[in-house]
N, C-alpha and C positions, 0 to 999 in steps of 0.2 A: 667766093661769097659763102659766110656761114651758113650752114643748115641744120634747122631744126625740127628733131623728129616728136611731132607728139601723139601721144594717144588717147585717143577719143575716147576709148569704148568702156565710158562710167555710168556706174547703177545711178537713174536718175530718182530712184525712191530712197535710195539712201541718200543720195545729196541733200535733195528735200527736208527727208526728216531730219539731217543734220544739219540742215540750217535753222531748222525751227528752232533746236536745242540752243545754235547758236546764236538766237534772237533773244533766247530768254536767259542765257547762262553770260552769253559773252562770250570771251575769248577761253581754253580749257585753261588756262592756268588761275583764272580768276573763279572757275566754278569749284577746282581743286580745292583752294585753299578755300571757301565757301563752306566744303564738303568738312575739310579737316576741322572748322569751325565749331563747324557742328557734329562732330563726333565726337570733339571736347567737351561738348557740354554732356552730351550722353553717355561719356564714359563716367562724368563724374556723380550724375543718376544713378548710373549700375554701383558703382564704389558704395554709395548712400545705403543704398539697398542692400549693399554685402556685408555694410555693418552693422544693419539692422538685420540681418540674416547671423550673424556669429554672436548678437548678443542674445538674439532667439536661442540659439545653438545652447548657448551656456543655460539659458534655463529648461533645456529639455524637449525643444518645440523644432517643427522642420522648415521649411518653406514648403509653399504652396504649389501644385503643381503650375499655377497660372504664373507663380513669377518665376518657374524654374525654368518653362517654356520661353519666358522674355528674355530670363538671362542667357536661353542657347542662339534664340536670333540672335542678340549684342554680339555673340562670341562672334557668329556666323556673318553677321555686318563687316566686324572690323578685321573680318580675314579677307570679304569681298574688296572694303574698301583700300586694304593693302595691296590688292594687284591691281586695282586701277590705279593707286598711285605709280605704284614700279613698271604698269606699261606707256604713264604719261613721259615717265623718265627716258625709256627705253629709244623713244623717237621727236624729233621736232619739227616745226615745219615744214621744213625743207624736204622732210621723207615724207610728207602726206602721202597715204596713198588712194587718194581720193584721183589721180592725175598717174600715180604708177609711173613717177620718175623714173627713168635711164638713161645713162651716159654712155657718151661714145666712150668705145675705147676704154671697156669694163667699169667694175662696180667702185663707188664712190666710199672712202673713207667711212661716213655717215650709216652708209647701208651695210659694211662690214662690221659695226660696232652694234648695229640694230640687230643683226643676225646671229649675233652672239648671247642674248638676250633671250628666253623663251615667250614670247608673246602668246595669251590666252584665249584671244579673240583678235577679228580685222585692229588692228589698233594705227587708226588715221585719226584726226583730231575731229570727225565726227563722231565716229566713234564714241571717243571719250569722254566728248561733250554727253553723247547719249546716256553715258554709264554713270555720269554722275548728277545727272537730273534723276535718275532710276535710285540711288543711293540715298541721294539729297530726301526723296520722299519716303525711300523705307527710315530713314533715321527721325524723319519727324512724324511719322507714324509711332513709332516705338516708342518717343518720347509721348507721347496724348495718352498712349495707353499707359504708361509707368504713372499716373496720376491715380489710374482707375487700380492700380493694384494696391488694397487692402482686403484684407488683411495680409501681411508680407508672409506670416509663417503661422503655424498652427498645432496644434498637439500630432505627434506622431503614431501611427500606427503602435501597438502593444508588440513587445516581445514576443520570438516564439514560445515561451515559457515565461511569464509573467509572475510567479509563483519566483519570491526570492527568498534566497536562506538566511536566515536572521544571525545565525553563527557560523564562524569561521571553520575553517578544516577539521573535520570531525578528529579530538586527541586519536594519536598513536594506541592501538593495541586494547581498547576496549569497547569497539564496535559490535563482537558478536555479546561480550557479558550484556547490551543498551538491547541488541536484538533478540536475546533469551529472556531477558525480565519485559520485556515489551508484549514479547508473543503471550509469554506467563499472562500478564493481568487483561492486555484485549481477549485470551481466551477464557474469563472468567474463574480461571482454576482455582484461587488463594487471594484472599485478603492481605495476609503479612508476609512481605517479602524479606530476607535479609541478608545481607552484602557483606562477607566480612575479611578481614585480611592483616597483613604485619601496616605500620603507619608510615604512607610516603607509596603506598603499592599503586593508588588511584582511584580510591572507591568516591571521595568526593567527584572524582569528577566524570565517574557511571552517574553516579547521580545526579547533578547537573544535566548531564545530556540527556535521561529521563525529564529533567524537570522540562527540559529546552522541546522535545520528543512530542512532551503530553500538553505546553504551550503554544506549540502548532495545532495541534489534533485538538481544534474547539467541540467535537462533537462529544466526547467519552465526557471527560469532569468538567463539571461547574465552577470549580476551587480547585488549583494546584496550591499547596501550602506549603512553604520551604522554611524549617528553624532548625538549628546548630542547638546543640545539648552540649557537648562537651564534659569535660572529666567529673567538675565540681559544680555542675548543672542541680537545680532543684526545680521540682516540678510546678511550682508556681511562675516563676520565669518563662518556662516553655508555655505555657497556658497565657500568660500578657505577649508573647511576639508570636504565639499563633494569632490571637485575636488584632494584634500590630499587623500582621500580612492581611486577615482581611478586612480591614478596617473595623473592626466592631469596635463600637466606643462602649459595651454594656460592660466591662469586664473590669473592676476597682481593684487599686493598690491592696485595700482593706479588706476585701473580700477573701473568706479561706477555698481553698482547694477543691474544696465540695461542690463548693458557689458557684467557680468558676470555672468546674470542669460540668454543671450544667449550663448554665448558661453557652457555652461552645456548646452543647450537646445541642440546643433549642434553635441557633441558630444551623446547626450542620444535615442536621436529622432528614431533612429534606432535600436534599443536594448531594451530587455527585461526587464525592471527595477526591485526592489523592494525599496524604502526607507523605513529605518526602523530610524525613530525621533524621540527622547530618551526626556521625559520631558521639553514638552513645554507651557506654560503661557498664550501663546494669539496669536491670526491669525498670521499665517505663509504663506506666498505669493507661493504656490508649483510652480505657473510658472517659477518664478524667482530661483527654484532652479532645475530647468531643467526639470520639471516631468508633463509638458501638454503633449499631443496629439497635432501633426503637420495637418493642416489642411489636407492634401494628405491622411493623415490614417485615416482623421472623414472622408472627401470626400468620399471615395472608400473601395470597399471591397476587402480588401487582402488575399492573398489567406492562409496568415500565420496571424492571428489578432495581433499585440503587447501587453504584456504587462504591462502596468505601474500602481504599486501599492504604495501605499504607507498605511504603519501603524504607529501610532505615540502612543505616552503615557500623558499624561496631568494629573494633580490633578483635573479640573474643568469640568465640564459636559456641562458647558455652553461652551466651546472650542471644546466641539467634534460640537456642532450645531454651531460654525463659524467656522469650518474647513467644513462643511458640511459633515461628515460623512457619508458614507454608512451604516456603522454598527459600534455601539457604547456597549462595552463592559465593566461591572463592576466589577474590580476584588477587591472581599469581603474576607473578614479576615477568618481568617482558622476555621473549627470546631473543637470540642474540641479534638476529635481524632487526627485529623491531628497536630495541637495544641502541644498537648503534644507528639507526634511523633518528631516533629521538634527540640522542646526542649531537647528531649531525645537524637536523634540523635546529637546535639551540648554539652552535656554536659559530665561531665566525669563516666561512665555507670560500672567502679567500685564500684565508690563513691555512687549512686543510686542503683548499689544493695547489697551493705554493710551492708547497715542500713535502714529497713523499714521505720522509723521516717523520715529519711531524703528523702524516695523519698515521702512520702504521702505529707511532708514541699515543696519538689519540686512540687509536680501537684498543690498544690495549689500555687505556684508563674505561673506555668503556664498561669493557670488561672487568675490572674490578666494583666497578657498580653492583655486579650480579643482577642488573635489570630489574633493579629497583628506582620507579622512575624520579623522584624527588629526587635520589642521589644523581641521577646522568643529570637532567635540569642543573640542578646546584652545582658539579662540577664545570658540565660545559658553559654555563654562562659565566664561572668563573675563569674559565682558562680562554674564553674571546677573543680579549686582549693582549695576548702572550701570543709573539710572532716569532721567537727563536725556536729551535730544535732542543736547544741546550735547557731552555726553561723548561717544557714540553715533560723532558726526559729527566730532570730532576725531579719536578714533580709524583709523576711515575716510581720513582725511586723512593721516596717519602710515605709515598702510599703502601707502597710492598712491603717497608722494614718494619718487620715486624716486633722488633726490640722497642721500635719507638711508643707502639700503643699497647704496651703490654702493662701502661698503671695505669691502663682506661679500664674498669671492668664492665663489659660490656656483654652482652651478647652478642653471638656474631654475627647478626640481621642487624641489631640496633650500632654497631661498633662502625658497618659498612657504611650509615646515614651520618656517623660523627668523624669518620673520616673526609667525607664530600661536605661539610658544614666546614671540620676546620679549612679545610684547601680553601672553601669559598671565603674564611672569614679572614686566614692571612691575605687575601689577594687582595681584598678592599686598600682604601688607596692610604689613607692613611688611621693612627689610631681612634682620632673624633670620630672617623664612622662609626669604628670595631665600637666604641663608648655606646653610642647613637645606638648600633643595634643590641648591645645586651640587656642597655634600658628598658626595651620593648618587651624583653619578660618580667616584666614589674607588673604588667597586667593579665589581667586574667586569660585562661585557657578560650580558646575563637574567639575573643573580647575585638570589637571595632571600635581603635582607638583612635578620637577625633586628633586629627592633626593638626589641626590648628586652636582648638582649647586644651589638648591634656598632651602631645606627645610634643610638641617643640617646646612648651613652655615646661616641660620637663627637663627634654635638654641643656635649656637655658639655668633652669633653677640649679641641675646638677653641676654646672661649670663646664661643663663640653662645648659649647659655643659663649665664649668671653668676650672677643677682641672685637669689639663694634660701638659706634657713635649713637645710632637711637636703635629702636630696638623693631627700626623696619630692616635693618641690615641683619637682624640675629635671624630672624624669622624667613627671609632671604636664605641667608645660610644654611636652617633645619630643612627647608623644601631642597635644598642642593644635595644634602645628604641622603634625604629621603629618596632623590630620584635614584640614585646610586643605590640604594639597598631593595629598591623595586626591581630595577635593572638588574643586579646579581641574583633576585629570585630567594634575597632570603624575608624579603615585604611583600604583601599580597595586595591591590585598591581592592576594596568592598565595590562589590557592583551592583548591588541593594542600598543603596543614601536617598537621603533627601533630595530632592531632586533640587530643590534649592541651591544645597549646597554641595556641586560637583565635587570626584574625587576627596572628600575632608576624610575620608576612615580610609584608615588601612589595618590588617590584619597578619598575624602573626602563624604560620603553619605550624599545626601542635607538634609534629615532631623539631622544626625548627625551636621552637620556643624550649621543649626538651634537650638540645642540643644547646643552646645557647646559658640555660641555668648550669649543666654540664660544664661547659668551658666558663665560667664563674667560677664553680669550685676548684678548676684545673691551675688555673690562675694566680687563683688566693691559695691552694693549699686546704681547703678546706669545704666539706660537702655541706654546711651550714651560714656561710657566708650571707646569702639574701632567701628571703624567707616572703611566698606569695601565698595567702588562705583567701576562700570565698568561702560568706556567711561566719557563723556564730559556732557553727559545731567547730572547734579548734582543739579537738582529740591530738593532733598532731602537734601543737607548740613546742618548741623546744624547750629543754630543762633549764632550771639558771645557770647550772655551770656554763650550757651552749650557747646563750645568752654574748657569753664572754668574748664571742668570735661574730655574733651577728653585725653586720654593716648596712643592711638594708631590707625595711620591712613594709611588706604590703597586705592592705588585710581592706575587701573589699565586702560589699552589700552585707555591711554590719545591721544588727539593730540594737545593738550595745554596746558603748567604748571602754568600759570600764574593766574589761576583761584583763588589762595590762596591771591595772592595780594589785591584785594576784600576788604579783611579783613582792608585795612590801616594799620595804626599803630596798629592794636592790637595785643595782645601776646595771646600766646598758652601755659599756664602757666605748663601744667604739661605734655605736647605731650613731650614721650622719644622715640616714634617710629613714624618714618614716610617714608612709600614705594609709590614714585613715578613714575609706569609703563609707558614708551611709547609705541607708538603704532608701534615701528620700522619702521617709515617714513624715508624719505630725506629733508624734511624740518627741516630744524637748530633752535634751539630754547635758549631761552634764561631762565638763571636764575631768579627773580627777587631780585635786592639788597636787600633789607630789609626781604627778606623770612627769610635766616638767624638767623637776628639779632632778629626776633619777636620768636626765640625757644632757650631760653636760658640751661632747660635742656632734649635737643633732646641727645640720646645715641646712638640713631640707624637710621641711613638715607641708603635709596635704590634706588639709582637715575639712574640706571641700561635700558642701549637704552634708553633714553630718546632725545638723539641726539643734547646734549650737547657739546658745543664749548667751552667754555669757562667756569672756575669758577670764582665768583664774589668774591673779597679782603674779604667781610662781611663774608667767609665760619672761616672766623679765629675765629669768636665768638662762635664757637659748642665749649666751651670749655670741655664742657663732653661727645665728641661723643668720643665712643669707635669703631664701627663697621661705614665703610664708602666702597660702592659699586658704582663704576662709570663704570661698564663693558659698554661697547658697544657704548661710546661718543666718538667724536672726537675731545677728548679734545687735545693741544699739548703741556703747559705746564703749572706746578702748580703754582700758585702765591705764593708769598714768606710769606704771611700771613699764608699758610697751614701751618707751624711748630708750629704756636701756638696749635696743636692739640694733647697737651701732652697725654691724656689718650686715646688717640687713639691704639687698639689693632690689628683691622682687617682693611686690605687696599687691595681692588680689583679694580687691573685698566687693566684687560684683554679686546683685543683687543679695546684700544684705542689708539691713536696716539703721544702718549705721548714723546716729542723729551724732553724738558729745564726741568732741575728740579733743582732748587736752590743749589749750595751746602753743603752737609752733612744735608738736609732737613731729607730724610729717617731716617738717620743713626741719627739724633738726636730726633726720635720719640722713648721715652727708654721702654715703655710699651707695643712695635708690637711684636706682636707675630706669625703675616702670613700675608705675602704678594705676592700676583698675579701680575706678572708683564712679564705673556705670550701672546700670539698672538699682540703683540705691533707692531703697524703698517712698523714701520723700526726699525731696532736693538734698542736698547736702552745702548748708550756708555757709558750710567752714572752706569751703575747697579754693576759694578765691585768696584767702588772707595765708591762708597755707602755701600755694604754690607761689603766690607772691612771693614770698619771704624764703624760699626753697635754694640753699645755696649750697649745695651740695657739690663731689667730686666731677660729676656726670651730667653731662645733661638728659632732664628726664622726660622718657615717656611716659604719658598719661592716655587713659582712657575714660575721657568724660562726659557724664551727662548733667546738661544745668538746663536753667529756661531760656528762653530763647528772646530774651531783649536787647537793645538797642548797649544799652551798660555791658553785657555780659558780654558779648561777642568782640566790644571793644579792649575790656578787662581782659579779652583772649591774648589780646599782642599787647599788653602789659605783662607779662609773663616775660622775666627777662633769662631763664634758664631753663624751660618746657619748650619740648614737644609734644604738639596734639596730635597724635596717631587714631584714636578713633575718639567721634564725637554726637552725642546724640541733641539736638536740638529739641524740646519740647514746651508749650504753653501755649498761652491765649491769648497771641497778638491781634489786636483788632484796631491798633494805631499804625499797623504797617499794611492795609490790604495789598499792594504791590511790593512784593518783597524781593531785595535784591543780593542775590548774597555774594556780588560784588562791589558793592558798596565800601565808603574808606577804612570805615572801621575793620572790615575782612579783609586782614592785610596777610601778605608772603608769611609772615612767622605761625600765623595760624594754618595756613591752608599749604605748605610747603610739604610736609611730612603724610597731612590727613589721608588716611587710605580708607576710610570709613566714615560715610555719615548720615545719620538718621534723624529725619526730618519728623516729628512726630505732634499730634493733635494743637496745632497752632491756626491761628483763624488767619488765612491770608486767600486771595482769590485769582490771585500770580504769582509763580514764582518764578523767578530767571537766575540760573547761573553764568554770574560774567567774571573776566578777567580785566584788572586793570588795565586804562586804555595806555597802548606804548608796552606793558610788559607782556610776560609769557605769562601763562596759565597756571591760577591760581591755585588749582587743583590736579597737579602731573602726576602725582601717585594715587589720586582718588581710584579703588578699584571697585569699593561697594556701595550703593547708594539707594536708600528706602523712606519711601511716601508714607508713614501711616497716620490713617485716621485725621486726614486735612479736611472738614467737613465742605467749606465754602472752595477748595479748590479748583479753576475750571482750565489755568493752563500752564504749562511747564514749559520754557522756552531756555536757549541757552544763545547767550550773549558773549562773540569773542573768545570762549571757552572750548578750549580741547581735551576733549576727555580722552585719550587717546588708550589710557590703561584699564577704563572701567570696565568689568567684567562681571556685576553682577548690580541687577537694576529689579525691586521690590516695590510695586506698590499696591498698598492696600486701604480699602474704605477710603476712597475718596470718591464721593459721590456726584457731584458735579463735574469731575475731568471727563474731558469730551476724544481726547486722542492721544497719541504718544506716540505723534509723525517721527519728534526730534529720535527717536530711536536709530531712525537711520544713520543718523550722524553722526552714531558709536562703534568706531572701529572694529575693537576689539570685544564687545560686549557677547559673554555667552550664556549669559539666564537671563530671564525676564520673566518675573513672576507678576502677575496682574490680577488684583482678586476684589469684587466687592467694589464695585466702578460702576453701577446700574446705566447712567446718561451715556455709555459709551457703547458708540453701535458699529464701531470699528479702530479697527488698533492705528491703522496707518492712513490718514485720509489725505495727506499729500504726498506722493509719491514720484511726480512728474519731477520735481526739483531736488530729490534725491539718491542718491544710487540703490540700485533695485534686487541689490544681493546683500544679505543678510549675516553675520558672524554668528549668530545666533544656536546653540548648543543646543539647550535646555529651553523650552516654552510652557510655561503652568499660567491655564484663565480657569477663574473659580469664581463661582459666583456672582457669572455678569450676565443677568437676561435678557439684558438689549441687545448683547452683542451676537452682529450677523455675519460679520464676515473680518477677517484679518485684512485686508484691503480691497478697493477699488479695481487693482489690478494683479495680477501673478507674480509673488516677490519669487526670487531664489534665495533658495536654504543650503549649502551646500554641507554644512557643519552641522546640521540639525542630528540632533540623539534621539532626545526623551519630548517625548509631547503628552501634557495634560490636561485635559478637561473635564470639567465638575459642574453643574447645575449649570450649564449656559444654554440655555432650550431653543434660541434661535440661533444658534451657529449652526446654519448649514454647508457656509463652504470655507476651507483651510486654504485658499487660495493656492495650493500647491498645483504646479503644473508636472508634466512627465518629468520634468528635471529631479524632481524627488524620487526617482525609479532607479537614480546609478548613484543615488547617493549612500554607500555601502556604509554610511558610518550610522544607521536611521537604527536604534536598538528598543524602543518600547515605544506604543503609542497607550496610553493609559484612559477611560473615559466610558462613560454609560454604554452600556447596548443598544437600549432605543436611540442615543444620539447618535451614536455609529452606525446604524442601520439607516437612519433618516437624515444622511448629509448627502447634498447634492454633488456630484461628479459630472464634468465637464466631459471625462472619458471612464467610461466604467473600468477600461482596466487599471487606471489606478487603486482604486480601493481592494480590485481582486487581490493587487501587489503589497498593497500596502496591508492587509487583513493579518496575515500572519505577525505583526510586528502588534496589534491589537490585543489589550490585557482587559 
């Protein structure tokens, strides 16, 4: 008879309690999967919460300690709840050991599989039942509370150093010249400092990092003032871009020298100066630019001393002892360390450590620099791209032969800077650049030449960029080239513009520009080939015989054109370029007949403000002018001789007053290919019947401005051979209150090319930009777009319309608009100028239904008293630069949270004192951080 052995001896309080569990759970596999249930739901709680935690992250903010606590239970649950599932595995019924099964005759299959297993606790199916009723209640606990946690995340704690640097790695090798002129003026010793040196050594950029030194240190000057003299500098210029740095509007064109070097006095006289005056040539009159001491402060001792410093830069030593310098500083060429540091640092540091050959080829180009730092720069960023040995070491070779530059006569400081200019200029990639850059000395010495009104439409005028369909592709093109000669270091961007208009100037380094006239006459054969004056004193003109060789001539901030007449009769046999600058007076001035007729092949004329009235009949003999610029004359109409101007391509007649134009004169020039004919003093009624009839080689661009009716915009795509590249809309519509400017008559031929449009004093009280429904967006190249002076305006909506390319968004004097949420919705948008908007008491007032980061660069609000705040809630800026603010007296918060603290690209914040002292902070140490970027 079988027998069986059992054993009695069970915890009867654990039986109990594991039946109760088993009352209310069931059976364990049904309270497991109960368990799993519900930790899916809670994990997908925690997920929720962790992406609301990394989009915190991205603008600056931490989590909270209450949800960081929640998140370690989660973690700490769903470790618990994995070994209660892997000990439900590990055993089954059959092993309860609630009863302590054992077999005769050894251990059962069952219990040798269980044994291999680590079990964490008794694991019998009481047990397990207990552990996941235990489970079951921590997870729906954790869930009640995940409801109660807001706020999810918060500003975080302040850096240990909160205090950030506004500029990059202090330049190579001129840290102690910034720390001897620094110590000099904090210890009161000298008024006039001066900096002098060979050109390319580094002195602008001592200065600079004085200017950078004494824009942190708010406590010493009231006024840091920064202006460029340069060679052919006059002392009224300097006196208008002093008073341009500190905004003084008291200082007139008309006003003489006298006037305007008191007036700077009136305003200076009281305040802590510093001028910092950037290469200058010869005495400079500091009274006349407001920087004496008032007799009342030499009189008396005050109880606060003022003070007025001024440091300047000069190539000549003999100018620091007629400036009377206090303290005269030599800044000498690098050593060899630093030398080849600098070089290193500009070149490309794969390529150098690739190949041994090629960097040992490298230290010794270094070294032919002689630690003149312009020249290591201009070399190494020329030689980047050159990865062979063999190039390396030719170059090298080129540099050393001394037969080669022996018909440069040079000196042999200036010889060393035109050797690293030519390397950089053969390296350029092809000869459209090398054209592009010699151009750039057609303008004057530190001149900041807008790139997109005077230096690509130069290009273009010259012939250097030809082969294109409208003239968004030329322009396209000159920014390509542009980026290229910024990139080889022989273009400079200006970092002083209009904040408006990002990047538009760039500059020329004077010994660059010296080097580059140099290689013109190397070229041509001849050291008279192009020829650049500033002003009226023209001591220097060539004779007539030198006349005979001239090709290109620029003659800027005239106040007389007449000076060429001079010449008589004689001809200019081979001038194809000639730029005639005025001085932007109100005196009228006159052509002279016979200028004309003595330039038979002139191509390119720039007669641009010169404040011309009138053209003379003789303009009809430019029969090769192709490129013809009258911006800013008050001309009113063209003589009928102008259509003899068959190869005429470019015609710029913005803001002139151009009323009579012959008819079908335009339209039978067959070779134009762009023409300007916006900011025209009154409509101009002919431009309809003109471009009508425009049947030319090319299809042309235009830049128009007309009124803004219903006919006109339709008349736009009547235009069976234009493009509309930029367009200004203006008038008194008050038959269209809701205006659509996707409407049918805004069809694809208009808005295909539009990169520009300006909306201006038209009665409407909506506006919306839409796109045809079914097509793409009727505005793909729209890049600029400006509001002014819409009085009844109150909303701007966009309809189906992608603006994907807009980058720059103006609006002004509209007084009723209440928001300009739709901003979100612009990509790429990196200015936003808003001025003169009173109703508007926030920039962004819906938010929740847009995304909450920002492309935004540039930010300028002027003139809006309502406004309190940039939004509802904390956007991120991650691209933010320049911030400005002007009379806005209730903006007390920028909505900026921490995330603006590692945004290293943040370079000026511009805006009153009282209003920067009196803006609310969410965390103080932002502003501590932010303080130093404050002008």
């Amino acid at each position: 008879m079988a027998c069986i052995n059992l054993n009695l001896d069970v915890d009867v309080n654990s039986c109990l309690s594991g039946l109760w569990a088993s009352l209310r759970l069931g059976r364990p596999k049904s309270g497991i999967e109960k368990l799993k249930k519900e930790m899916t739901i809670l994990r997908g709680k925690r997920d929720d919460i962790k992406d609301q935690i990394e989009q915190a992250e991205r603008e600056g903010r931490i989590p909270t300690h209450q949800v960081s606590q929640w998140l370690l239970e989660v973690e700490t649950l769903e470790g618990q709840v994995a070994d209660v599932e892997q000990d439900f595995q590990s055993i089954s019924c059959f092993s309860c050991n609630c009863f302590n099964q054992t077999q005769t005759g050894g251990t059962s299959q069952i219990q040798q599989a269980r044994d291999q297993v680590p079990i964490r606790e008794s694991s019998n199916c009481c047990s397990i039942i207990r552990r996941v009723a235990k489970k079951l209640s921590e997870a729906n606990e954790l869930m009640s509370r995940a409801e109660a946690l807001d706020p999810i995340a918060t500003v975080g704690p302040p850096e240990p150093t909160v205090m950030l640097p506004i500029s990059h790695q202090s330049p190579i090798g001129i840290e102690s010249y910034v720390e001897d002129i620094v110590g000099y003026v904090d210890g009161g010793k000298g008024d006039i400092i001066g900096i002098y040196g060979m050109g390319g050594v580094g002195k602008t950029t001592v200065l600079k990092s004085i200017q950078q030194h004494y824009l942190l240190k708010h406590t010493r000057f009231d006024r840091v003032i920064w202006v460029v003299a340069s060679k052919d500098c006059q002392l009224k210029r300097l006196q208008m871009d002093i008073a341009k740095s500190l905004g003084l509007q008291t200082l007139q064109e008309n006003d003489d020298e006298q006037t305007c070097g008191d007036k700077l006095f009136s305003y200076l006289k009281n305040r802590n100066c510093l001028l910092l005056l950037d290469d200058i040539w010869e005495h400079v009159d500091l009274q006349l630019l407001g920087m004496a001491h008032s007799t009342i402060e030499r009189g008396q001792q005050q109880q606060q001393e003022l003070y007025k410093v001024v440091v300047f830069t000069t190539r000549s030593e003999t100018v620091c002892a007629q400036m009377k310098a206090k303290k005269e500083i030599k800044v000498k060429c690098l050593d060899p360390v630093q030398a080849w540091q600098l070089f290193e640092e500009n070149s490309n540091k794969d390529v150098l450590s690739s190949d041994a050959g090629i960097k040992f080829v490298a230290e010794e180009l270094a070294k032919e620099c002689a630690g003149l730092p312009l020249a290591l720069v201009t070399v190494a960023r020329a030689m980047s791209g050159k990865k062979s040995w063999e190039v390396w070491n030719d170059t090298l070779t080129q540099i050393r032969d001394e037969h080669k530059w022996t018909s440069v006569c040079l000196p042999k400081d200036s010889l060393i800077m035109y050797k690293a200019f030519k390397l950089s200029y053969d390296s350029l990639e092809n000869d459209s650049i090398r054209k592009c850059l010699l151009c750039c000395a057609l303008w004057p010495e530190d001149y900041e030449i807008d790139k997109f009104k005077e230096l690509i439409p130069c290009w273009i005028g010259c012939g250097i960029i030809r082969d294109f369909n409208v003239i968004n592709e030329a322009f396209a093109k000159g920014c390509s080239h542009l980026e290229d000669l910024i990139a080889a270091s022989l273009l400079e961007k200006c970092t002083e513009t209009d904040l408006l208009y990002e990047d538009r100037g760039v500059k020329m380094h004077d010994v660059i520009r010296d080097m580059a006239l140099l290689m013109v006459s190397e070229l041509q054969g001849s050291t008279r080939k192009w020829i650049v004056k500033v002003g009226i004193g023209f001591s220097d003109l060539p004779k007539q015989e030198e006349w005979q060789e001239v090709e290109r001539a620029s003659f800027w901030e005239m106040n007389d054109i007449t000076f060429l007449q001079d010449y008589g009769a004689f001809t200019f046999p081979k001038l194809s370029m000639l730029i005639l600058r005025g001085d932007r007076g109100w005196k009228t001035k006159t052509i002279p007949p016979s200028l004309f007729t003595s330039m038979p092949h002139l191509t390119y004329l720039d007669l641009a403000f010169c404040c011309i009235a009138e053209l003379p009949m003789e303009i009809g003999s430019l029969i090769e002018l192709q490129y013809l610029n009258l911006t800013g004359n008050p001309i009113t109409r063209l003589p009928v001789e102008f259509g003899c101007l068959s190869k005429l391509e470019y015609l710029l007649l913005r803001a002139t007053r151009l009323e009579i134009v012959p008819n079908e004169m335009i339209s039978k020039l067959s070779m134009l290919k762009w023409l300007d004919i916006t900011q025209i003093f009154s409509a101009p009624k002919w431009w309809y019947d003109e471009l009508k009839s425009f049947k030319g080689r090319h299809r042309l661009s235009v830049e128009l401005g007309i009124k803004a009716t219903p006919d006109n915009i339709e008349r736009l795509n009547m235009l069976p051979n234009v493009s509309i590249w930029k367009l200004t809309l203006y008038g008194q519509i008050s038959e269209l209150p809701n205006y659509d400017l996707g409407i049918p008559q805004w069809g694809c031929r208009t808005g295909d090319k539009l990169e520009c449009l300006r909306i201006v004093n038209i009665r409407l009280d909506r506006l919306v930009l839409a796109a045809s429904i079914g097509s793409e967006s009727n505005f793909r190249c729209l890049k600029e777009l400006q509001f002014h002076s819409l009085n009844l305006l109150e909303e701007i909506s966009l309809n189906r319309v992608q603006l994907y390319n807009l980058r720059v968004l103006d609006i002004f004097n509209c007084p009723l608009l209440k928001d300009v949420s739709w901003v979100l919705q612009l990509p790429c948008l990196s200015i936003l100028s808003i001025s003169e908007c009173p109703r508007m008491k926030e920039l962004i007032t819906d938010v929740e239904n847009s995304n909450s980061s920002s492309s935004i660069q540039r930010l300028s609000l002027i003139f809006m008293p309502n406004l309190n705040r940039i939004a509802n809630r904390q956007l991120h800026f991650p691209y933010l630069e320049y911030i400005y603010v002007n009379c806005c007296p209730e903006l007390k918060n920028l909505s900026f949270g921490v995330e603006i603290l590692k945004n290293c690209r943040l370079k000026h914040i511009n805006g009153d004192e009282d209003w920067w002292d009196n803006l609310d902070w969410d965390d103080k140490s932002i502003k501590d951080s932010l303080t130093p970027y404050f002008r």
